[in-house]
C-alpha angles and dihedrals in degrees: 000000000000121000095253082061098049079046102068094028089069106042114125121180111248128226099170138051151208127231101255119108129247092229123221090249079056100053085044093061104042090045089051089047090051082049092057095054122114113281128188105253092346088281105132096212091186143088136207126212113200096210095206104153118083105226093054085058083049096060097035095056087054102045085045094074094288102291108163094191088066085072095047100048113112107226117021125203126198107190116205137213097211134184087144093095101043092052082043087053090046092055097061090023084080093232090151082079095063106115110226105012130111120271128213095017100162116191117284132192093292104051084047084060105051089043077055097052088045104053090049093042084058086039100057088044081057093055098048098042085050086050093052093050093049100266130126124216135198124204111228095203074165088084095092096064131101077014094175096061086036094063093039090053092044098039097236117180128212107289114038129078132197100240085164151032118187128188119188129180136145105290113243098216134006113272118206116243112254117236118249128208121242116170124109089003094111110071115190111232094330143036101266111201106220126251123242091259098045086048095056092054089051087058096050100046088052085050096054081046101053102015103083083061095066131248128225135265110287095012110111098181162012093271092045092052095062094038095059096027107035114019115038087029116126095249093055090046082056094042098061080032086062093028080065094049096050083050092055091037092065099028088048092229121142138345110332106156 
């Protein structure tokens, strides 16, 4: 196995951190590295904010589903979808003088999802230049919740949205990676539903993965766990609530305010 590969195979993600610092030589070189990363067009339909105030850590780890180590991490990352500052650029680029093209096109669906892809293509190079310099790093999926007093507290215009938070630090003791699950996950020239039987399986290998961490009361597997923890929890009903509101708030449709 090459390094890049170890690499990856031993990434963790890290929630708690140890006192030394993430320099300033380290945070140059992740965020050149994120800024190296493949963008549609070469567009770089992304922004980073660089979350340095400590106030700022301290609200964000409330409004993203009450998660203290958010505030304590060393070093903080919102990644941004962002169209704002093409459409900024068109307006004193003097593309209203174009002859035959269309005038006031304003960015749909389409143009939200490639800034998307974007922003988290930049943010995984960051992970992994971070990993290779020492430094552990946590996804905040959380940061498209309360969207409406998270754009407000970061000053978000119009047409960005916050698809991810990282917080990296040194991590303070060596997690263990956790295993993935990999069957079935590749399909051959077409998406392929799974049969009763397959299913099954699925249901048992996920158990001998999480089990041995417990589940609680009333839970009797891997499925039912998400179910009841993850996916009908109340931060999970808030996050598709404020992942609407992001949607209006770019189309335009609605009421977004």
């Amino acid at each position: 196995m090459n390094p890049t590969l170890e690499l990856i195979e031993a990434r963790t993600s890290t929630r708690a951190y140890a006192p030394a610092p993430v320099t300033g030589e380290d945070r140059a070189a992740v965020l050149h590295a994120a800024m190296r990363a493949p963008t549609a067009g070469n567009q770089m339909l992304y922004t980073i904010l660089e979350i340095a105030d400590q106030g700022l850590k301290d609200r964000l780890a409330v409004l993203c589903d009450d998660q203290p180590f958010v505030a304590r991490a060393p070093w903080v990352l919102v990644f941004l979808a962002d169209w704002q500052k093409w459409m900024d650029l068109f307006g004193v680029a003097g593309v209203d003088a174009l002859p035959g093209v269309p005038q006031g096109v304003t960015p749909g669906l389409g143009d939200f999802l490639m800034a998307c892809s974007d922003a988290l293509i930049a943010a995984q190079t960051a992970v992994l230049a971070a990993e290779s310099l020492g430094i552990g790093s946590c996804y905040i999926g959380d940061v498209l919740e309360n969207g409406e007093t998270v754009a407000e507290l970061l000053r978000l215009p119009r047409y960005t949205v916050p698809v991810a938070m990282l917080c990296f630090g040194r991590p303070k003791v060596q997690g263990r990676p956790t295993p993935h699950y990999e069957k079935h996950m590749v399909h051959r020239d077409g998406y392929r539903c799974l049969d009763e039987m397959a299913l099954r399986e699925v249901s048992d290998d996920l158990d001998g993965l999480h089990a041995p961490r417990g589940y609680r009361e009333g839970i009797a597997n891997t499925a039912q766990d998400v179910y009841a923890r993850k996916f009908t929890a109340e931060f999970s009903v808030e996050m598709n609530r404020s992942a609407a509101w992001w949607l209006r708030r770019w189309t335009g449709e609605g009421d977004a305010d």
